[in-house]
VEXMARTI-854195 format. One record per atom (N, C-alpha, C): residue in one letter; x, y, z. Coordinates in steps of 0.02 Angstrom, whole numbers, plus 50000, padded with zeros to 5 digits. Layout:
REM VEXMARTI-854195
AXYZ;...
END
This chain:
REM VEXMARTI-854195
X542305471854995;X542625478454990;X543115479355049;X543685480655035;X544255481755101;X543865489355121;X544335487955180;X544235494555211;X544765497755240;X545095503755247;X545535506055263;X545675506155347;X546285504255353;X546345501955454;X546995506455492;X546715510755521;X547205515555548;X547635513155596;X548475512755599;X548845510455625;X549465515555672;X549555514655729;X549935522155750;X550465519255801;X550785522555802;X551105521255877;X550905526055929;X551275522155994;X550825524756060;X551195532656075;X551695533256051;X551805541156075;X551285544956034;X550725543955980;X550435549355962;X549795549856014;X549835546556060;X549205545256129;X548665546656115;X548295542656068;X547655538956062;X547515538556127;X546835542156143;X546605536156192;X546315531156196;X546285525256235;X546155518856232;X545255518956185;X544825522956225;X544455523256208;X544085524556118;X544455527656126;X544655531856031;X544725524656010;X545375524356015;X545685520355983;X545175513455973;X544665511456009;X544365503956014;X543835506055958;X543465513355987;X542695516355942;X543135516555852;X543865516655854;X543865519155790;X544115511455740;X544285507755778;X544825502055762;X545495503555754;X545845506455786;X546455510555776;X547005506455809;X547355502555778;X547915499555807;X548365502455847;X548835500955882;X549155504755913;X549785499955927;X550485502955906;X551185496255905;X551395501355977;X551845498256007;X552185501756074;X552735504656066;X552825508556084;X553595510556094;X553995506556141;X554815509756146;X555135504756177;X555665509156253;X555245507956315;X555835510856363;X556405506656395;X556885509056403;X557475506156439;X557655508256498;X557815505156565;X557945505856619;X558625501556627;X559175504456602;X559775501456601;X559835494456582;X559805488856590;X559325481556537;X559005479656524;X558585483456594;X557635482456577;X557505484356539;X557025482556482;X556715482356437;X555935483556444;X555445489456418;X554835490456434;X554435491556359;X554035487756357;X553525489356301;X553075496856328;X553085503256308;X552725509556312;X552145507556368;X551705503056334;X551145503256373;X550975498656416;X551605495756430;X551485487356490;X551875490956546;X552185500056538;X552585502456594;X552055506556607;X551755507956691;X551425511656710;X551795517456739;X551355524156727;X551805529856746;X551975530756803;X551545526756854;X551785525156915;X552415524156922;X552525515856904;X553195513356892;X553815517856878;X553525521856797;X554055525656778;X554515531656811;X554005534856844;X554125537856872;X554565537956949;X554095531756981;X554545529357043;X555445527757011;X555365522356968;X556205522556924;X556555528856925;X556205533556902;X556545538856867;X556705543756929;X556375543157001;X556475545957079;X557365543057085;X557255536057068;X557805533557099;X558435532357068;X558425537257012;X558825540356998;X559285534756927;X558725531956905;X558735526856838;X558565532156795;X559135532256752;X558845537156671;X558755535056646;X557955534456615;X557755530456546;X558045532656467;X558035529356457;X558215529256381;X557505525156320;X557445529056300;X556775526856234;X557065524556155;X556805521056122;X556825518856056;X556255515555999;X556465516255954;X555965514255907;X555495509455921;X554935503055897;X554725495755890;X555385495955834;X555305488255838;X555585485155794;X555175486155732;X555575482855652;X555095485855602;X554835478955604;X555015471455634;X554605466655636;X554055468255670;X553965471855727;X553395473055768;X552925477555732;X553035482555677;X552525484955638;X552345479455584;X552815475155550;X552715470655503;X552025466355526;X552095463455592;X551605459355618;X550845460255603;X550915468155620;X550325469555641;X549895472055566;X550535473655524;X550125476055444;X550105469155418;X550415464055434;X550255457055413;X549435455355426;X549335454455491;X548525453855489;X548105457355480;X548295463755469;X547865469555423;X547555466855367;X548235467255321;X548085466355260;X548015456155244;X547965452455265;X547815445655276;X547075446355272;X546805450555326;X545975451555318;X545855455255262;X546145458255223;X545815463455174;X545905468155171;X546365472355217;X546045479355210;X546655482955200;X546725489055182;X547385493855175;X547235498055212;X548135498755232;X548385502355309;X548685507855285;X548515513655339;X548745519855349;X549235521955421;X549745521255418;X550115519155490;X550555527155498;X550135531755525;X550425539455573;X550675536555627;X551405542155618;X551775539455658;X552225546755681;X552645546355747;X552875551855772;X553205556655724;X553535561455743;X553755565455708;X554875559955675;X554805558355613;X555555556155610;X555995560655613;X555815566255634;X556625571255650;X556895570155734;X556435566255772;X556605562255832;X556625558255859;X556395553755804;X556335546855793;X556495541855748;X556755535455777;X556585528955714;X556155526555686;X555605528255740;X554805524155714;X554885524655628;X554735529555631;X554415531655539;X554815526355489;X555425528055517;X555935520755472;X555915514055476;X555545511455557;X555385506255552;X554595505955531;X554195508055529;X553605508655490;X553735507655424;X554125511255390;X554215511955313;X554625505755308;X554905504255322;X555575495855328;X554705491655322;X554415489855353;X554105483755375;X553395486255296;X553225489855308;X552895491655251;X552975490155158;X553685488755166;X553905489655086;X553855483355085;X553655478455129;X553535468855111;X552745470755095;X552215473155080;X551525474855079;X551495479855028;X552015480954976;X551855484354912;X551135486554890;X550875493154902;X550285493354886;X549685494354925;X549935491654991;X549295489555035;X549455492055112;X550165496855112;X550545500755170;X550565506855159;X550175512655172;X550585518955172;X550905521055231;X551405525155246;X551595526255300;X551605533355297;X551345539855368;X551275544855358;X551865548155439;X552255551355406;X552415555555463;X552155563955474;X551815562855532;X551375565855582;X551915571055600;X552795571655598;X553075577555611;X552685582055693;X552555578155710;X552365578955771;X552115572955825;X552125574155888;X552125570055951;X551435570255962;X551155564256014;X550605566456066;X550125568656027;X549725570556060;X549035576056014;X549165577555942;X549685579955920;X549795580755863;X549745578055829;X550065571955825;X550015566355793;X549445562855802;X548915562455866;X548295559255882;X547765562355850;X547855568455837;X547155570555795;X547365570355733;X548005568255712;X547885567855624;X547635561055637;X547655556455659;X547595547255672;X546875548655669;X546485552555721;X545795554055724;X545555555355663;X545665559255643;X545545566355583;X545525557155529;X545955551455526;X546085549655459;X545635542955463;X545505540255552;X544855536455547;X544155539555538;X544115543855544;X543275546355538;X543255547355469;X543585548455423;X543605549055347;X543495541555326;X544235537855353;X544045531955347;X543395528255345;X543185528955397;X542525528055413;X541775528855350;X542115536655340;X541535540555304;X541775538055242;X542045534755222;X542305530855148;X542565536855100;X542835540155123;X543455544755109;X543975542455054;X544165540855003;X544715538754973;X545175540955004;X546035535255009;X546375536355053;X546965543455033;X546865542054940;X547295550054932;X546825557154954;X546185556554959;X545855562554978;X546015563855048;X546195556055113;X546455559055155;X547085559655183;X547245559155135;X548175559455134;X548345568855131;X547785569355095;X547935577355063;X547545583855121;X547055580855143;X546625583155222;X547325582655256;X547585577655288;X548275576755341;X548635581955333;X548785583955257;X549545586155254;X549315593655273;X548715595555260;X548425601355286;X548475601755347;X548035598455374;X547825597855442;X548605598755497;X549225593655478;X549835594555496;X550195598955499;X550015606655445;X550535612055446;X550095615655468;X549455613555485;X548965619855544;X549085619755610;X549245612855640;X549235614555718;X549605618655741;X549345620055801;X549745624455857;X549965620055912;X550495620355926;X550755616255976;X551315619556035;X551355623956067;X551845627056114;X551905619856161;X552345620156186;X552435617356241;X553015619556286;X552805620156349;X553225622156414;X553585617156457;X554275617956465;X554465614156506;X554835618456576;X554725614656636;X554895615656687;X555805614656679;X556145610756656;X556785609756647;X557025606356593;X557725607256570;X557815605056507;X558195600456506;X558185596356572;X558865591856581;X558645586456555;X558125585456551;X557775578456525;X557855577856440;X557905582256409;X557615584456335;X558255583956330;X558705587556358;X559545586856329;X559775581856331;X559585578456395;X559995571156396;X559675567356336;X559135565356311;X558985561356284;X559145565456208;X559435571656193;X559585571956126;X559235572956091;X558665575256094;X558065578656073;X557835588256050;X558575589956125;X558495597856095;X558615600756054;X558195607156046;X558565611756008;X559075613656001;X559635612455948;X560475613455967;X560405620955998;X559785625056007;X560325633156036;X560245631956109;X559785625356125;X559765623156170;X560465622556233;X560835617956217;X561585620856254;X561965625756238;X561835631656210;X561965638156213;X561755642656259;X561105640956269;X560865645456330;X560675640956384;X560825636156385;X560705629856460;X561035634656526;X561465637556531;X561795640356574;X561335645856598;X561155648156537;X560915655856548;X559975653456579;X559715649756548;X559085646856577;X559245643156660;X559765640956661;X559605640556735;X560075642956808;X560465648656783;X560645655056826;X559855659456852;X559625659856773;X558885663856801;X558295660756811;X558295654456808;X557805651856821;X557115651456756;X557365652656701;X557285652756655;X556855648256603;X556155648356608;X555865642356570;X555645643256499;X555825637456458;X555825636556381;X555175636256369;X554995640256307;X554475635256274;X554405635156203;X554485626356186;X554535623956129;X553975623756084;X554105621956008;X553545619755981;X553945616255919;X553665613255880;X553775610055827;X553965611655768;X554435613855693;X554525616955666;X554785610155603;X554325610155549;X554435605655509;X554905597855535;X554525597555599;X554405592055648;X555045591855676;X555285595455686;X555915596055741;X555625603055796;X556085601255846;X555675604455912;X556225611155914;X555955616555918;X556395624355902;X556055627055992;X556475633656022;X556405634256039;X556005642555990;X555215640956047;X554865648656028;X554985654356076;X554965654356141;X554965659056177;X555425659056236;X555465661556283;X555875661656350;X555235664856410;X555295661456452;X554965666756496;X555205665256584;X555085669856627;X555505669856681;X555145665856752;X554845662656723;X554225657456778;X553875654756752;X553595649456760;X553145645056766;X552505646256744;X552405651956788;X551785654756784;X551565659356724;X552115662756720;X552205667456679;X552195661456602;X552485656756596;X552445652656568;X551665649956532;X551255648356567;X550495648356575;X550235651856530;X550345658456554;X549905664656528;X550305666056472;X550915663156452;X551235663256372;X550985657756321;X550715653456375;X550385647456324;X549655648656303;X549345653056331;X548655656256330;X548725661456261;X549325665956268;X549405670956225;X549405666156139;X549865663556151;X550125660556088;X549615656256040;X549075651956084;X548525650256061;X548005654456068;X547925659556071;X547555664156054;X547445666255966;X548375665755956;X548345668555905;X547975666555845;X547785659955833;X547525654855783;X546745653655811;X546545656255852;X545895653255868;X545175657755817;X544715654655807;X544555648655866;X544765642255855;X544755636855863;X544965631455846;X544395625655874;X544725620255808;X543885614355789;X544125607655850;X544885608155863;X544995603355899;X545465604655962;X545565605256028;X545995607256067;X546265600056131;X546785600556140;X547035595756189;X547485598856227;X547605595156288;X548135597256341;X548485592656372;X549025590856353;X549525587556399;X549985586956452;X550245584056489;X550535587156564;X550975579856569;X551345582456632;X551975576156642;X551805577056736;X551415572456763;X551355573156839;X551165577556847;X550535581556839;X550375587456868;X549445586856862;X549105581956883;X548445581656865;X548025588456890;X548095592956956;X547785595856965;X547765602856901;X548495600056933;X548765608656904;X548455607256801;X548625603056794;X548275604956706;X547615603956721;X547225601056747;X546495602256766;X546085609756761;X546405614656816;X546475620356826;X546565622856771;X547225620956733;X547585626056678;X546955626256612;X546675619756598;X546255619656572;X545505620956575;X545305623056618;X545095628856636;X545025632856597;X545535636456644;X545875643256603;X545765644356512;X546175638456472;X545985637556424;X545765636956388;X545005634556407;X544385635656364;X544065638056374;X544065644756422;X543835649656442;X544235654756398;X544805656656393;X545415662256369;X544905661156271;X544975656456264;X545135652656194;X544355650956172;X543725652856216;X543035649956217;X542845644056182;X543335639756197;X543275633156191;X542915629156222;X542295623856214;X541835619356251;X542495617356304;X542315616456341;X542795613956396;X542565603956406;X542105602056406;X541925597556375;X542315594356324;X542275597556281;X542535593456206;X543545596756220;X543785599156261;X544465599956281;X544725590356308;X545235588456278;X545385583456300;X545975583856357;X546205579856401;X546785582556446;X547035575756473;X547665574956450;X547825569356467;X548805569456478;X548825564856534;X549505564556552;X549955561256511;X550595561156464;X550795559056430;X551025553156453;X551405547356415;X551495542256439;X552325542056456;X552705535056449;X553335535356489;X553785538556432;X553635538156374;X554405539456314;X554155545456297;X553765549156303;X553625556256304;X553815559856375;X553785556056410;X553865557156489;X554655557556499;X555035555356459;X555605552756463;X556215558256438;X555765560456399;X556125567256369;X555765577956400;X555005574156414;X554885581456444;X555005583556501;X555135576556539;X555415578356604;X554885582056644;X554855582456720;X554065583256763;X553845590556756;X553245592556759;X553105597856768;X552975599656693;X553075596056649;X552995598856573;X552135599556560;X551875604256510;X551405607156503;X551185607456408;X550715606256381;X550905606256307;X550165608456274;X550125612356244;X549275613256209;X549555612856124;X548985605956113;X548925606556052;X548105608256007;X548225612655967;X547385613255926;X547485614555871;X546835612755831;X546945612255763;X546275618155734;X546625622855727;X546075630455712;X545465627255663;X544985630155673;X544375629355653;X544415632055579;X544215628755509;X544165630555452;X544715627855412;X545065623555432;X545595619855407;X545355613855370;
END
């Protein structure tokens, strides 16, 4: 009997751990440091970050669709049919090179876009091995996903938008008010909108920022799954989370919190902040 084998890329940040308990493949993304060349997860954020001090702008891109081909090659060689979530394609190539390398495996490839980053995309990957697991037919969890995908909540805060613009990622009203966000000091916060990133709110600090990300996930709670992401800031989302599953009476325990990696890093630029959850009863 095959068995179904969950396949993702690394911007939907599996953690290692997850990813081993579930069998969850994981292809890399791709950073650039002017010729340098970085596989996602062979660049430490250390590294990336020191680069990015010294004043190297990274640039990010798809895998190749040979590099997904590979890996659904020995998938399906052993037996089994693949389910390969993948970032959101309104900011990405992945999904196209996923779907490219897939159409040689007629039958034995689905490819799902997740229309979302990070967490978002990691708890549908979650959400589609534990079904897996539970011998779930794969259209029963094709049809759970697509649910599960137009439930999350996802705000995210950024400290500056110079990172997000350069790399071509913003919201076009985005350089409309670039001027006006940083005369006043002015911080964004985004969220996802049929997997393109819109701007939701404005607020006039940081802080103030915080207590807008508290409000906003309020609104959908309680919720069955919650995460928190950050770009260099371990204490400070430590703390924030906290806050969070306290505001939101969320197990603080079962809250995940984790620093994003370099091609998410690359576009949120430092100081970025992100809660994703998936409301309870979905």
């Amino acid at each position: 009997m095959c068995a179904l084998r969950i396949v993702v890329d690394d911007g939907c940040e599996v953690p290692p751990d997850l990813a081993a308990r579930y069998g969850i493949r994981v292809v890399p993304l791709v950073v650039r440091f002017g010729d340098v060349v970085f596989d996602d997860g062979r660049l430490s954020l250390d590294d990336f970050w020191a680069r990015a001090r010294n004043g190297s702008h990274p640039q990010t891109s798809q895998p190749a669709s040979g590099t997904f081909q590979r890996v659904f090659q020995e998938l399906v060689e052993a037996g089994d049919e693949v389910l390969c979530i993948v970032i959101t394609s309104k900011h990405s190539g992945t999904f196209n090179s996923a779907w490219l390398a897939a159409q040689q495996f007629p039958g034995k490839v689905t490819v799902f876009d997740s229309l979302s980053i990070t967490w978002g995309s990691g708890f549908l990957a979650l959400k589609a091995a534990q079904e897996a697991e539970a011998g779930v037919p794969l259209p029963e969890i094709l049809r759970h996903l697509e649910r599960y995908r137009s439930s999350i909540q996802f705000p995210i805060l950024l400290n500056t938008i110079e990172d997000i613009r350069r790399g071509g990622r913003a919201d076009q009203l985005i350089p409309m008010v670039e001027r006006l966000l940083q005369v006043f000091n002015i911080k964004p916060i985004l969220t996802f909108v049929d997997g393109q990133l819109k701007i939701l709110a404005t607020v006039r600090s940081y802080e103030r920022g915080l207590n807008r990300l508290l409000e906003l996930m309020a609104v959908r709670a309680p919720y069955q799954e919650l995460a928190l992401f950050h770009t260099r800031q371990p204490e400070a989302a430590l703390a924030f989370a906290e806050r969070l599953a306290s505001h939101l009476g969320f197990p603080r325990e079962r809250l995940y919190v984790s620093e994003v990696g370099p091609v998410l890093a690359t576009h949120a630029g430092p100081q970025a902040m992100g809660v994703i959850g998936v409301p309870a009863g979905v």
